[in-house]
N, C-alpha and C positions, 0 to 999 in steps of 0.2 A: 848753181844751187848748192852744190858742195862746196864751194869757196866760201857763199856767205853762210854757211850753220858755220863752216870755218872760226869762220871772223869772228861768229858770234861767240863761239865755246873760246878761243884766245882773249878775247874782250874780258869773259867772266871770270875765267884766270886768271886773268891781270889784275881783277878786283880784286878778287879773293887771297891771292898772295900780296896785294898791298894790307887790304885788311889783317892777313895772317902775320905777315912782318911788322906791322904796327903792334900786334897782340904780344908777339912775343919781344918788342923792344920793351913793351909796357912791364913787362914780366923780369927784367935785368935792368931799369931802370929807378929812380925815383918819384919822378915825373910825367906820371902816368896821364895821357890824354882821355879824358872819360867818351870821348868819340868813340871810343875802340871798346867799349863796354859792350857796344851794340851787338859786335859778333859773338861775343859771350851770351848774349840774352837770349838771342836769335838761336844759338846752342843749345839754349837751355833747356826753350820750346819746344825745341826739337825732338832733344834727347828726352824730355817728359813723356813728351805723344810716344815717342816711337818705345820706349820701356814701357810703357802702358799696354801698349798694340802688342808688343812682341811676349808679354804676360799672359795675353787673352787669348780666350778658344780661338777666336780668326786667325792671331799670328802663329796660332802654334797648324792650322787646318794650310794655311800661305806654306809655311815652312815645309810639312807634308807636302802637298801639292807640289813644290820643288822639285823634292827627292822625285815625286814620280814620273816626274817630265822628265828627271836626267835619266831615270831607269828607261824609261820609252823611247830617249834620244839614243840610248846606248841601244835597245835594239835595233832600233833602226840603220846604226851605224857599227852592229856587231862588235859593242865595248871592246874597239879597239884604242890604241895607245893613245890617240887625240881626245875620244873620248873619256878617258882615265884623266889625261893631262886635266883637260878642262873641268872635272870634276872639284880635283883636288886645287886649282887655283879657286874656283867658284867656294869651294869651305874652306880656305885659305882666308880668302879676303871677310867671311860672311864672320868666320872666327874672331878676325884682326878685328874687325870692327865693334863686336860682341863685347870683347874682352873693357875696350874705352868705354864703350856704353853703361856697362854692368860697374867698372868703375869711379864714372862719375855721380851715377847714380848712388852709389855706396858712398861717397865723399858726401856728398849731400847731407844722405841719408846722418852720417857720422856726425856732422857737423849741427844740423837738427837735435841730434839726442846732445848735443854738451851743452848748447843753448839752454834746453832743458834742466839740465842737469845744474846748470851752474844758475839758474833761478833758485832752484828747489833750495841749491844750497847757503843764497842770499836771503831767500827767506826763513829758513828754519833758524831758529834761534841760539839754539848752542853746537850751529857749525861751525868748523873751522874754515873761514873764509879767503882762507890762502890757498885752500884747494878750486876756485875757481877757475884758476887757469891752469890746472895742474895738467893740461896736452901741452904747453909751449915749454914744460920739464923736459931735458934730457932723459933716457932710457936708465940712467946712473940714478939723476933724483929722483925720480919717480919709484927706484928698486927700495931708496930709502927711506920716500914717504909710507910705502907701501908695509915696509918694515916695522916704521912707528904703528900703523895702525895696524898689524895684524898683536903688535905686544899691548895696545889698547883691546883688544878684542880680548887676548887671554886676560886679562886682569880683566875684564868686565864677567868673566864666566866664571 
């Protein structure tokens, strides 16, 4: 019985680091296989639901609920050093993973508002529409674009 869940968790390993190795040739390459879009999408969902979940009363009542099963593990096992250990890998790993989550979701997020942004500025009439793309500016052009308009602004006052 342990051989084959074995077999099974290497099986899905093997998927997932094909998949994952395909993701990340698609990412140093030009020629990107849209096959591999799929683990991205599948990501997507995930990462949606589970920022949704971990926003809400439930995820934050889950999160509680945790803590107080390691408080209760820890008496039981007189928060000794194993129990410490395991705590702090447990918010370790719950961190590491937080930290992606909360980032992708921000990259999203980011990328939503320029979208926007860069409507607003296609349609407004006497924008300057070379600020459309003005994220794929260097940190240099963008100190200069930012320049001109702030010496538009005092001349407007």
């Amino acid at each position: 019985m342990i051989s084959e869940q074995l077999e099974i968790v290497i099986n899905r390993l093997s998927k997932w680091v094909d998949s994952a190795s395909g993701f990340v040739y698609g990412l140093f390459s030009d020629d990107f296989d849209p096959k591999d879009i799929i683990i991205s999408d599948q990501l997507e969902i995930f990462t949606h639901r589970f920022a949704k979940w971990t926003g809400s009363a439930s995820g934050f009542i889950a999160a509680l609920l945790s803590i107080l099963v390691w408080f209760v593990v820890g008496l039981i096992y007189g928060y000794n050093y194993g129990w410490e250990r395991g705590l702090s890998i447990y918010i370790g790993v719950i961190t590491f993973l937080m930290v992606f989550l909360i980032q992708r979701g921000q990259n999203k997020e980011l990328t939503i508002l320029q979208v926007k942004l860069n409507e607003l500025i296609a349609v407004t009439k006497h924008a300057d529409n070379r600020l459309i793309n003005v994220e794929d500016l260097t940190e240099k052009e963008i100190s200069v674009v930012q320049e001109i308009h702030h010496k538009i602004g005092e001349e407007d006052a």
